[in-house]
PANU-85163 format. One record per residue (C-alpha): x, y, z; residue number from 1; residue in one letter. Coordinates in nm, 2 decimals. Layout:
BEGIN
<rec x="X" y="Y" z="Z" seq="NUM" type="A"/>
...
//
This chain:
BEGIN
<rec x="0.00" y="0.00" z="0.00" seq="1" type="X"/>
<rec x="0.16" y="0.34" z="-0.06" seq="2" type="X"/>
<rec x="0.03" y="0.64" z="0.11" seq="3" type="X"/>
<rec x="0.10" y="1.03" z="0.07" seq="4" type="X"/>
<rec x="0.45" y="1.13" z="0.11" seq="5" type="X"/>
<rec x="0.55" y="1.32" z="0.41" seq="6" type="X"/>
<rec x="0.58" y="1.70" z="0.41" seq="7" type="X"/>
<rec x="0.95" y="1.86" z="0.33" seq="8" type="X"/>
<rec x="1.06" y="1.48" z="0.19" seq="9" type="X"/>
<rec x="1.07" y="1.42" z="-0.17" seq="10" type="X"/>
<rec x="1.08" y="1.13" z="-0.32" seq="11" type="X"/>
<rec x="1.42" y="1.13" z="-0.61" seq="12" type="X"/>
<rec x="1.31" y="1.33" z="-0.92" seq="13" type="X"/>
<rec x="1.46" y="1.04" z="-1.16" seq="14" type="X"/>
<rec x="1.24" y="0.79" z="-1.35" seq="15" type="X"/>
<rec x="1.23" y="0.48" z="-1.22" seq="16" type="X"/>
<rec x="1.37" y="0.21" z="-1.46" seq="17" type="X"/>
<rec x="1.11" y="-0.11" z="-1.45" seq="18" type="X"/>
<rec x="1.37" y="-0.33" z="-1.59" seq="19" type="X"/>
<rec x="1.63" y="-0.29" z="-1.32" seq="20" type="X"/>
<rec x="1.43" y="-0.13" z="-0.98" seq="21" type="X"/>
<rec x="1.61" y="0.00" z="-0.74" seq="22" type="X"/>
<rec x="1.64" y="-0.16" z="-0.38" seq="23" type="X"/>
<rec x="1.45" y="0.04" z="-0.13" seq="24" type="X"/>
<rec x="1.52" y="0.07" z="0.23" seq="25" type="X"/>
<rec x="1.25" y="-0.03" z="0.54" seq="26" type="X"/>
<rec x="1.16" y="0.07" z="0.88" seq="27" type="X"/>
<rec x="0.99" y="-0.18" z="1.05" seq="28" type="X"/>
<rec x="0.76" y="-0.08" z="1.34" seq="29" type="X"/>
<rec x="0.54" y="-0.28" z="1.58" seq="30" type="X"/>
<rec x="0.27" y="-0.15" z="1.68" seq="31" type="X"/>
<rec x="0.19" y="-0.22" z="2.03" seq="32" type="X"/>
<rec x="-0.20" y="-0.19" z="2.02" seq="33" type="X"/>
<rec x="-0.32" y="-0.37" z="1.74" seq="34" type="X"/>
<rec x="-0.08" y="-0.68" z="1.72" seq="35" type="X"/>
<rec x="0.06" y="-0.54" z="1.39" seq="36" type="X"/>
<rec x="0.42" y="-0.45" z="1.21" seq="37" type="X"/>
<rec x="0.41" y="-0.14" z="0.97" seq="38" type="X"/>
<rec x="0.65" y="-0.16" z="0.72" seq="39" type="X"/>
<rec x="0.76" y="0.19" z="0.63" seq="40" type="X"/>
<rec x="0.96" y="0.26" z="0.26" seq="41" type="X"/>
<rec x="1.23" y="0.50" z="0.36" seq="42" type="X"/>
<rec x="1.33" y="0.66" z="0.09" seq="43" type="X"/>
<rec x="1.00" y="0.81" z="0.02" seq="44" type="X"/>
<rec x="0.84" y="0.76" z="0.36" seq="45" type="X"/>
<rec x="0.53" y="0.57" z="0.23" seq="46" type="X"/>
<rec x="0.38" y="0.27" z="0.40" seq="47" type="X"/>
<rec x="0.44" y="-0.06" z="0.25" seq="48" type="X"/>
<rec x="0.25" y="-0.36" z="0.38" seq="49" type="X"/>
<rec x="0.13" y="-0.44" z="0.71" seq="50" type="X"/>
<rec x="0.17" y="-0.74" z="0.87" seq="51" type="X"/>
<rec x="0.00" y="-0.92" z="1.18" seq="52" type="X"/>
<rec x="0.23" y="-1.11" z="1.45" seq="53" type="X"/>
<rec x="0.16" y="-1.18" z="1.80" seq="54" type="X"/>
<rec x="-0.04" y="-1.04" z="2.08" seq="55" type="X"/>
<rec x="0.16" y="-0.71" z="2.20" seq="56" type="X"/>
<rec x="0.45" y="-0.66" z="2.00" seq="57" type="X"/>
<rec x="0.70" y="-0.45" z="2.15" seq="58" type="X"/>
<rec x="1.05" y="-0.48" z="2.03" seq="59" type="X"/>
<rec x="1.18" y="-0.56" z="1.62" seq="60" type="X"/>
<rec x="1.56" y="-0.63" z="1.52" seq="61" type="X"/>
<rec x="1.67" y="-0.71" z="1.17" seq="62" type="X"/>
<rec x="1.92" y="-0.97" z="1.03" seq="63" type="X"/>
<rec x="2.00" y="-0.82" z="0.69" seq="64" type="X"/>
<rec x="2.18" y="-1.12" z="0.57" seq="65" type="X"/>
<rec x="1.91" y="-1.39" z="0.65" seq="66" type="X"/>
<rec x="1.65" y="-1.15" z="0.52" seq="67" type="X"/>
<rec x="1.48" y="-1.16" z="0.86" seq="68" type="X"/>
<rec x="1.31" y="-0.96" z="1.12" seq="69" type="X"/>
<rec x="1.26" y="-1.06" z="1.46" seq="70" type="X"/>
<rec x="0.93" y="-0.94" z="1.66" seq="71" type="X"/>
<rec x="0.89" y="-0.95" z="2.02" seq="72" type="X"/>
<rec x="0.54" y="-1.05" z="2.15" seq="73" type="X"/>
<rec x="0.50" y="-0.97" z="2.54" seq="74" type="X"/>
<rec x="0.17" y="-1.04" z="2.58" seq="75" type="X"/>
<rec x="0.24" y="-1.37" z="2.40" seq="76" type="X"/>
<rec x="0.54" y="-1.48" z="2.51" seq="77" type="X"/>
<rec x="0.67" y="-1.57" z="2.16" seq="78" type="X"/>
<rec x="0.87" y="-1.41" z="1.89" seq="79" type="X"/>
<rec x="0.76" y="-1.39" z="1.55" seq="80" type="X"/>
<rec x="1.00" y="-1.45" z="1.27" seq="81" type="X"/>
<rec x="0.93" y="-1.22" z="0.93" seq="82" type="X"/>
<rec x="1.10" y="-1.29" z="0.61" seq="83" type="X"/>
<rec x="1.16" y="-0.97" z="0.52" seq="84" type="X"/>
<rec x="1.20" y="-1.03" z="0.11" seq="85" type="X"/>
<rec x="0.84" y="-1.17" z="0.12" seq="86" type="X"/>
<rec x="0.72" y="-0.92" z="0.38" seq="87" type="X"/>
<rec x="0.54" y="-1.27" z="0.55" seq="88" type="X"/>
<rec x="0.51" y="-1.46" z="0.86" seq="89" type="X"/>
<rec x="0.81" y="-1.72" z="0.85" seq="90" type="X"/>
<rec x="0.73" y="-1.89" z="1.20" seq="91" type="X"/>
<rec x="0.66" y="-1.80" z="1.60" seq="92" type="X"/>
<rec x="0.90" y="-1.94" z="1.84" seq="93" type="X"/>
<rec x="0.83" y="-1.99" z="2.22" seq="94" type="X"/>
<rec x="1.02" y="-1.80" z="2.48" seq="95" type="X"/>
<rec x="1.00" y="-1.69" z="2.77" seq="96" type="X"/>
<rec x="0.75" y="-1.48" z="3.01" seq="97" type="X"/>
<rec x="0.72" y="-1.14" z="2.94" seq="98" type="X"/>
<rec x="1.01" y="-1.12" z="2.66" seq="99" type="X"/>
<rec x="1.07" y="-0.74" z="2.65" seq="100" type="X"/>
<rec x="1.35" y="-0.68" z="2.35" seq="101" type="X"/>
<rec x="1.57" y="-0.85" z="2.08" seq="102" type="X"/>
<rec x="1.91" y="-0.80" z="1.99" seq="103" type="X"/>
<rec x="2.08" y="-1.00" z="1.65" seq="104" type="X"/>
<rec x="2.43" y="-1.18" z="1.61" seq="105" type="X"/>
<rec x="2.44" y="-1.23" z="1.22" seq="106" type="X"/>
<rec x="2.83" y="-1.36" z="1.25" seq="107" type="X"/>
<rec x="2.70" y="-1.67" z="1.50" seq="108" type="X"/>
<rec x="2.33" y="-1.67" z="1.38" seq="109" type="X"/>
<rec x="2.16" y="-1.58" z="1.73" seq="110" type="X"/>
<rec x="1.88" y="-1.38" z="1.86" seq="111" type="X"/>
<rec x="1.89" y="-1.26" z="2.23" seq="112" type="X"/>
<rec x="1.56" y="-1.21" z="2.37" seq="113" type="X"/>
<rec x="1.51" y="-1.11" z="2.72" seq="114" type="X"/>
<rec x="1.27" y="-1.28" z="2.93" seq="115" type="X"/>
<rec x="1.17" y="-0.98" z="3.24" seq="116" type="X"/>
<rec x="0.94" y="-1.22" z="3.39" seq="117" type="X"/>
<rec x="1.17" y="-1.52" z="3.42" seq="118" type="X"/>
<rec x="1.51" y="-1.31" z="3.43" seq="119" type="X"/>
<rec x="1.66" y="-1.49" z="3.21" seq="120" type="X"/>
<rec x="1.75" y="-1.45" z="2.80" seq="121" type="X"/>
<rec x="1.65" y="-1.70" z="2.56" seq="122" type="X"/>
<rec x="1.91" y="-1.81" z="2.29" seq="123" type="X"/>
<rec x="1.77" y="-1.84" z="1.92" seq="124" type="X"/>
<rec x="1.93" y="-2.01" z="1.64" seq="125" type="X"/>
<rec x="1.83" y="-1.79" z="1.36" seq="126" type="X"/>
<rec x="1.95" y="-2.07" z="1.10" seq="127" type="X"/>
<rec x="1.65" y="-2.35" z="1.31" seq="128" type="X"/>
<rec x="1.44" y="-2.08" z="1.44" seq="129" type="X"/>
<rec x="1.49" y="-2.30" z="1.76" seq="130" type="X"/>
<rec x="1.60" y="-2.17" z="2.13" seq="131" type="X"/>
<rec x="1.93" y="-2.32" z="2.18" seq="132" type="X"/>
<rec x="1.97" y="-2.24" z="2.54" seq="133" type="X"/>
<rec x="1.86" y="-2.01" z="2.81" seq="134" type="X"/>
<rec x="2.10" y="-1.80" z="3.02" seq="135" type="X"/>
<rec x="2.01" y="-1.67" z="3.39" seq="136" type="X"/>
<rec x="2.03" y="-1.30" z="3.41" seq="137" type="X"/>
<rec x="1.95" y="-1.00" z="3.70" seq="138" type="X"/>
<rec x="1.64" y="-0.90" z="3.82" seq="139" type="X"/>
<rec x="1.38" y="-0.82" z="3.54" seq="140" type="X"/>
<rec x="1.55" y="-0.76" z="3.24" seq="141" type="X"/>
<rec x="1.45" y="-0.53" z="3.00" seq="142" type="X"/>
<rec x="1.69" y="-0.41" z="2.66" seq="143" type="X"/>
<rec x="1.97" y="-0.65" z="2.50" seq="144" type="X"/>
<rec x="2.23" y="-0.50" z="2.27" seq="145" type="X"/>
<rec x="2.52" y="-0.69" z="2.10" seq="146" type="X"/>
<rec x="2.87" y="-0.63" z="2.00" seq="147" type="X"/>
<rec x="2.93" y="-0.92" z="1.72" seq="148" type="X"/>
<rec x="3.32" y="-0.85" z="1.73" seq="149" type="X"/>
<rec x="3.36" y="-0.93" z="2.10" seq="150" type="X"/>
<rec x="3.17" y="-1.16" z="2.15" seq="151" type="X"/>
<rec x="2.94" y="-0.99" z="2.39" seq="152" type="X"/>
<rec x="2.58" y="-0.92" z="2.44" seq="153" type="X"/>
<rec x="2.47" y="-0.66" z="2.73" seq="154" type="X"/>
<rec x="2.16" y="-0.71" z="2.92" seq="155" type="X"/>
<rec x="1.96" y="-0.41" z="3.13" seq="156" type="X"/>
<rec x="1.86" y="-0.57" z="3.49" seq="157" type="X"/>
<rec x="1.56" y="-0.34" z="3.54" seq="158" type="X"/>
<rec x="1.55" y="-0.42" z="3.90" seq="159" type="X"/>
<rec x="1.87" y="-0.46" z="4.01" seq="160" type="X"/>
<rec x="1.99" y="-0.16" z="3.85" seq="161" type="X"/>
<rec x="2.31" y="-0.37" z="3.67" seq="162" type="X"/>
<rec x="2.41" y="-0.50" z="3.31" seq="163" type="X"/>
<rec x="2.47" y="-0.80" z="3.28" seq="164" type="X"/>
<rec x="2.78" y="-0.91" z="3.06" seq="165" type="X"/>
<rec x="2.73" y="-1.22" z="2.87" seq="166" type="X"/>
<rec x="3.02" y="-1.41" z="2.62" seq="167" type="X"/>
<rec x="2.79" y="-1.49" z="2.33" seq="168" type="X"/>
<rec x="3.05" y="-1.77" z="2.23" seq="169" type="X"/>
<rec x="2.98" y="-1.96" z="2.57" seq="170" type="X"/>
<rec x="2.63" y="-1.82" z="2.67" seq="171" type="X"/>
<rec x="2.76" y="-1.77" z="3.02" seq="172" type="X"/>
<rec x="2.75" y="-1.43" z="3.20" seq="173" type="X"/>
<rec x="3.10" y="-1.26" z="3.24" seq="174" type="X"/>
<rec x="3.05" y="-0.99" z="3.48" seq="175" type="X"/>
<rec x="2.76" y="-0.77" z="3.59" seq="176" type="X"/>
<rec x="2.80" y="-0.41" z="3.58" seq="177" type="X"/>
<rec x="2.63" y="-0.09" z="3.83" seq="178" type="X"/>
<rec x="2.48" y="0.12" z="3.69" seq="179" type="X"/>
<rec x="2.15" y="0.39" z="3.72" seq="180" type="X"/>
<rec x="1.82" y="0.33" z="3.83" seq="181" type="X"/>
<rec x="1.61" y="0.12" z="3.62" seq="182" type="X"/>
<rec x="1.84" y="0.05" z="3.34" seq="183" type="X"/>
<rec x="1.60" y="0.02" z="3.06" seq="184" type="X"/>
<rec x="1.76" y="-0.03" z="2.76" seq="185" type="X"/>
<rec x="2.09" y="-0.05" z="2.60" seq="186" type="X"/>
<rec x="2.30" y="0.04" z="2.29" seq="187" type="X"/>
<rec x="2.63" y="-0.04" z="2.19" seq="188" type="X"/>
<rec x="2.90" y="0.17" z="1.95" seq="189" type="X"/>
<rec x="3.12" y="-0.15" z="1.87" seq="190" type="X"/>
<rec x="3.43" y="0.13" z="1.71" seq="191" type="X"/>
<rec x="3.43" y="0.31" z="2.05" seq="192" type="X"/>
<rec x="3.42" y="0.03" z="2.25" seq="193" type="X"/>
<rec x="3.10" y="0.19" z="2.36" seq="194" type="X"/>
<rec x="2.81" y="0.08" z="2.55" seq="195" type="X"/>
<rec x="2.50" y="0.32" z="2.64" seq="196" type="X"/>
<rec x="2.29" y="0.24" z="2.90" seq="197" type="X"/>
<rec x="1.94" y="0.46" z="2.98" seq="198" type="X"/>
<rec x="1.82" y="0.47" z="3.33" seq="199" type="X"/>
<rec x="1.46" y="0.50" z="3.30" seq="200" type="X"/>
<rec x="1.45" y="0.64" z="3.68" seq="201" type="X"/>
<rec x="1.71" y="0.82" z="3.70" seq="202" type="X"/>
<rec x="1.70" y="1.05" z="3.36" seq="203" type="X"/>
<rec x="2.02" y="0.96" z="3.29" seq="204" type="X"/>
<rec x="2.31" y="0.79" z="3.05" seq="205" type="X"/>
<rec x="2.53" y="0.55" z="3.20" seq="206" type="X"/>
<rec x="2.88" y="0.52" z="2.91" seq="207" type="X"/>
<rec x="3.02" y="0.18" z="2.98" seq="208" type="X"/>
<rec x="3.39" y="0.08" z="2.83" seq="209" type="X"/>
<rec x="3.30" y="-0.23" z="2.67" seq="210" type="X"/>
<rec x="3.73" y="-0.27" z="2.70" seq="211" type="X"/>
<rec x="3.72" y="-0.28" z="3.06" seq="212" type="X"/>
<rec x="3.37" y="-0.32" z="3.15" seq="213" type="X"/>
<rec x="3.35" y="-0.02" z="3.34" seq="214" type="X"/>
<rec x="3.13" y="0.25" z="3.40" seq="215" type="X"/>
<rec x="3.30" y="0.60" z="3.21" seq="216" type="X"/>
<rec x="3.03" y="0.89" z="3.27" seq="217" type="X"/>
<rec x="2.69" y="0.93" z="3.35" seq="218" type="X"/>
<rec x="2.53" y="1.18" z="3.15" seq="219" type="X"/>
<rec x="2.22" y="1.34" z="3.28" seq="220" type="X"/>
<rec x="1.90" y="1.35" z="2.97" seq="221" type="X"/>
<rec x="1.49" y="1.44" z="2.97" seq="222" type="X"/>
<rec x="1.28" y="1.28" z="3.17" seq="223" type="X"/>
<rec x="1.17" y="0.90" z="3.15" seq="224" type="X"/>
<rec x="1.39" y="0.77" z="2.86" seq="225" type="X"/>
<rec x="1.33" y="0.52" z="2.74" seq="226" type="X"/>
<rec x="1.48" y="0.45" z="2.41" seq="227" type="X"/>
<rec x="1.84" y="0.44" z="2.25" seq="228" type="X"/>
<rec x="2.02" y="0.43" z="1.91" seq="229" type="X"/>
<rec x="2.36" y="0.49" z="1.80" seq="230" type="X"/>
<rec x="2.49" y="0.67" z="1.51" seq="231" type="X"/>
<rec x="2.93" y="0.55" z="1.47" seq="232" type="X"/>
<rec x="2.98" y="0.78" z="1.14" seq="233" type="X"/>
<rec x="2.87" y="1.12" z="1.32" seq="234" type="X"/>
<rec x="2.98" y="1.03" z="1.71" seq="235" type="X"/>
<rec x="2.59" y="1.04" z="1.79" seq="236" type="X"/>
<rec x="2.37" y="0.87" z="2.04" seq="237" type="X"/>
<rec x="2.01" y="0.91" z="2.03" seq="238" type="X"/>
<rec x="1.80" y="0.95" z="2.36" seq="239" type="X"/>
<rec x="1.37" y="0.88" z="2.38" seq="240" type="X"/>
<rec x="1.26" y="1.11" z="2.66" seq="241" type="X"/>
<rec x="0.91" y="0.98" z="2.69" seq="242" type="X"/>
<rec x="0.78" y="1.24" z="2.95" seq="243" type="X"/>
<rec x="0.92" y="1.54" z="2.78" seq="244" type="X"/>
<rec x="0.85" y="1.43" z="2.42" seq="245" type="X"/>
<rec x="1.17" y="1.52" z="2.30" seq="246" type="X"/>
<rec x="1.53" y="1.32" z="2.22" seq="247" type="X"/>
<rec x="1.88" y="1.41" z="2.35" seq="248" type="X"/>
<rec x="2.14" y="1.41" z="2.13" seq="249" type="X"/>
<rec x="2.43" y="1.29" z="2.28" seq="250" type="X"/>
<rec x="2.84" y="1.35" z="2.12" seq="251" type="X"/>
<rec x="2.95" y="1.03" z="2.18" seq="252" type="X"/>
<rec x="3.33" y="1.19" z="2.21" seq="253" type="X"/>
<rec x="3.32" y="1.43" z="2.45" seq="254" type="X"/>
<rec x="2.93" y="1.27" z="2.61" seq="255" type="X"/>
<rec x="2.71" y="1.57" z="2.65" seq="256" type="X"/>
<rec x="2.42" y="1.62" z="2.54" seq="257" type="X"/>
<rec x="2.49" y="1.89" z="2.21" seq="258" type="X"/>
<rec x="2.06" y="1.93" z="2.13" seq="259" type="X"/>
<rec x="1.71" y="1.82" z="2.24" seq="260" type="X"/>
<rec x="1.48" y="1.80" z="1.97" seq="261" type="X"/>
<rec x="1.09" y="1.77" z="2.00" seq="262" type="X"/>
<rec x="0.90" y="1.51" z="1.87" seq="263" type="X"/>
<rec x="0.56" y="1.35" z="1.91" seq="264" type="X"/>
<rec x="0.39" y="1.26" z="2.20" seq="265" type="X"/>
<rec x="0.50" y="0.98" z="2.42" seq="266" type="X"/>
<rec x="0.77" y="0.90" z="2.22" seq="267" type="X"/>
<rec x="0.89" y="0.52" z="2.28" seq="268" type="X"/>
<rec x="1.17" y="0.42" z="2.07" seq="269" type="X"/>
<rec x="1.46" y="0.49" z="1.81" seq="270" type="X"/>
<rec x="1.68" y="0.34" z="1.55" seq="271" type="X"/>
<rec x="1.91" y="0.47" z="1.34" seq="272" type="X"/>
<rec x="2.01" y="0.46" z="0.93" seq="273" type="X"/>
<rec x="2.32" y="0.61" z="0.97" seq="274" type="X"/>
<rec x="2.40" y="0.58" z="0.59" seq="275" type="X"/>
<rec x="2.08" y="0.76" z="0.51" seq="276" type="X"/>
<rec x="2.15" y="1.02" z="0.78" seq="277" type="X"/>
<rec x="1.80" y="0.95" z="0.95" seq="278" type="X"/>
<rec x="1.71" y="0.84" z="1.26" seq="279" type="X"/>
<rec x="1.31" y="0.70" z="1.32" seq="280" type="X"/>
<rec x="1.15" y="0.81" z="1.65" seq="281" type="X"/>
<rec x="0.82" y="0.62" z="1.75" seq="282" type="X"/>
<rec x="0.58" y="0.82" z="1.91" seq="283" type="X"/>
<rec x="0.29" y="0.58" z="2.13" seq="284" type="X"/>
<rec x="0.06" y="0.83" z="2.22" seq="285" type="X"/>
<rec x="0.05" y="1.01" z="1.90" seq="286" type="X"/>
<rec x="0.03" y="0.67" z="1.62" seq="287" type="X"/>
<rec x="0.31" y="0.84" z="1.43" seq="288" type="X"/>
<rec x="0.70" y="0.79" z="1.38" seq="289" type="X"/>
<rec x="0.90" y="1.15" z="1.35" seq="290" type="X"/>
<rec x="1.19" y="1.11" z="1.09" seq="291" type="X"/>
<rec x="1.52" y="1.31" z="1.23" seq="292" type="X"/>
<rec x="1.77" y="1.44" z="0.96" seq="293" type="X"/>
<rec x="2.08" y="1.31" z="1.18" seq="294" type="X"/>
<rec x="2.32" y="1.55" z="0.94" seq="295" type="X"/>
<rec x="2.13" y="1.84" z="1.08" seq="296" type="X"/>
<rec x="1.99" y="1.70" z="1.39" seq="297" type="X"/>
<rec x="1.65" y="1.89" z="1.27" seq="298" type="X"/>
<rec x="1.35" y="1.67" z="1.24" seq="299" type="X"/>
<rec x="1.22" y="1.70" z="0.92" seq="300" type="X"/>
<rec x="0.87" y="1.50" z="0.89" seq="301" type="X"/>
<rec x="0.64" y="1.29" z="1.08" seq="302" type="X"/>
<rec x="0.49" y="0.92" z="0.94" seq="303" type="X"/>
<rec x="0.16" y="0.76" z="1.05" seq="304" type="X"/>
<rec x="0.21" y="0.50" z="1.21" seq="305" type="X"/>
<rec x="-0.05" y="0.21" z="1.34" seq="306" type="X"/>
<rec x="-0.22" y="0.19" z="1.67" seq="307" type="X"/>
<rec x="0.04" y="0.25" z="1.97" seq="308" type="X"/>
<rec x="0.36" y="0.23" z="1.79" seq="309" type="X"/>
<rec x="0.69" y="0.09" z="1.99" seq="310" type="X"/>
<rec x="0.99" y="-0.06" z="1.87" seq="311" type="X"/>
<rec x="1.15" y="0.03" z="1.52" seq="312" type="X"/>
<rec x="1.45" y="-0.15" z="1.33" seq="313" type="X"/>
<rec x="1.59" y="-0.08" z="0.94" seq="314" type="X"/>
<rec x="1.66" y="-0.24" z="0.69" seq="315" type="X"/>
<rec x="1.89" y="-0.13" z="0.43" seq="316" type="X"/>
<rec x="1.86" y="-0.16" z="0.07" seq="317" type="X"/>
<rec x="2.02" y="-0.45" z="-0.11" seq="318" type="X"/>
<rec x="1.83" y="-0.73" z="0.02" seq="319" type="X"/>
<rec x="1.50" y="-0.57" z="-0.01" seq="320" type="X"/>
<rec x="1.30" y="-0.53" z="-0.29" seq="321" type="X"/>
<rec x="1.12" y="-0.27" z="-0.43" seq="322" type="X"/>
<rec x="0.73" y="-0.17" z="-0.43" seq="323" type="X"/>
<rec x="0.54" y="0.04" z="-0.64" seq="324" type="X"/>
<rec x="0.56" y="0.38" z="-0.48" seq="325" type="X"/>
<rec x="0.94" y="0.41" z="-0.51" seq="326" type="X"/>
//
């Protein structure tokens, strides 16, 4: 389906050739009320297809290579797998209770998904679709992120206030890490050695050396965040205020927080398309997604969205197709 493009966005003024179309970029965002994924063309901000999964869907990662997205059902306790070629339901897979986020290894072909109801994190095998293993973590936790080139995947403990440190070769928690109140979720700048931690009580950053598993600088953001992406090529982090509806943009050299941008209302999530310069905002309350030019740090549009949209992941193009609007 293509809808209306956004105000101030214009779709490239060349023809498109029929014979040899050209791959498009996706957002994919769940929307948390109506059991649905949107499907979001990024280079014309259009809406694509979109597809029904399970019964609260609250987190998406991508595996570009397999041509897969993963989505996070908490009211279901399952994730559905999409092949994102076909833009259809591959298969659901059983985890555990109250999964909360997702985080992709493409390298070893694992999901993480993190079980806040069982503290624990279920191990996929993205070649089976089967859970592997299962790997006892703190208190409730909420957000995963992973850093493929060492080995490591880092889990918020909502209620213990720690990360947990996990090697993703052995499945076995390294270390566990202080840091803020309620860490919530997690994002990781693998050429920094980077890890970024949002403290959904204490409005605040916690930088952990992924080197030394330490704790760097806490830097102090808007009010209930609650999402957080990382941009490597411009030394950005993004930060989901979601009491303030804004985001804190964060220099990830010298950590402080260099803008605050407003966006919709109740804004939830982020992600990043760092070689598109944008960076996707979900807004809950408001049913749309505000697009951020992450060159200018302006944003620049605002996307309807479905019923209570969440969590957002992209897709880059090259393994995508194309559709009809461009």
């Amino acid at each position: 389906m293509c809808t209306a493009l956004l105000p101030g966005i214009a779709p490239h003024a060349a023809a498109a050739d029929p014979a040899h179309p050209k791959p498009v970029s996706r957002a994919y965002v769940t929307n948390f009320d109506t059991d649905t994924v949107t499907v979001v063309n990024t280079g014309t901000n259009t809406v694509v297809t979109t597809i029904p999964v399970g019964d609260g869907p609250i987190e998406v990662a991508v595996d570009q290579g397999r041509a897969r997205a993963y989505v996070v059902n908490r009211d279901a306790d399952t994730v559905t797998v999409i092949n994102t070629d076909t833009k259809t339901v591959v298969t659901t897979i059983a985890v555990g209770n109250a999964p909360q986020d997702v985080a992709v290894d493409p390298g070893r072909a694992r999901a993480y998904v993190t079980n806040a109801g069982d503290d624990n994190v279920s191990v996929i095998n993205t070649g089976t679709n089967t859970v592997l293993t299962t790997i006892p973590v703190g208190d409730t936790p909420f957000g995963v992120a992973v850093d493929p080139g060492r080995a490591r995947a880092y889990v918020t403990n909502s209620e213990a206030d720690t990360v947990s440190v996990i090697n993703t070769d052995t499945n076995t928690v390294l270390t566990t890490i202080p840091v803020g109140d309620r860490p919530f979720r997690v994002a990781v700048d693998p050429g920094r050695a980077r890890a970024y931690v949002i403290n959904e009580n204490s409005d605040s950053v916690s930088v952990i050396n992924t080197g030394t598993n330490t704790v760097l600088t806490t830097i102090p953001v808007g009010d209930i965040p609650t999402g957080v992406a990382v941009d490597p090529a411009r030394a950005r982090a993004y930060v989901v205020n979601s009491e303030d509806d804004t985001v804190s943009v964060i220099n990830t050299q010298t950590n402080t927080v260099v803008r605050t941008l407003t966006v919709g209302d109740e804004p939830a999530r982020v992600a990043v398309d760092s070689a598109g310069a944008r960076a996707f905002v979900t807004n809950y309350a408001s049913d749309t997604v505000s697009v951020i030019n992450t060159a200018t740090d302006n944003v620049i549009g605002t996307l309807t969205a479905g019923d209570g949209p969440v969590g957002v992941a992209f897709l880059s193009a090259g393994r995508t197709g194309t559709c009809p609007c461009g």
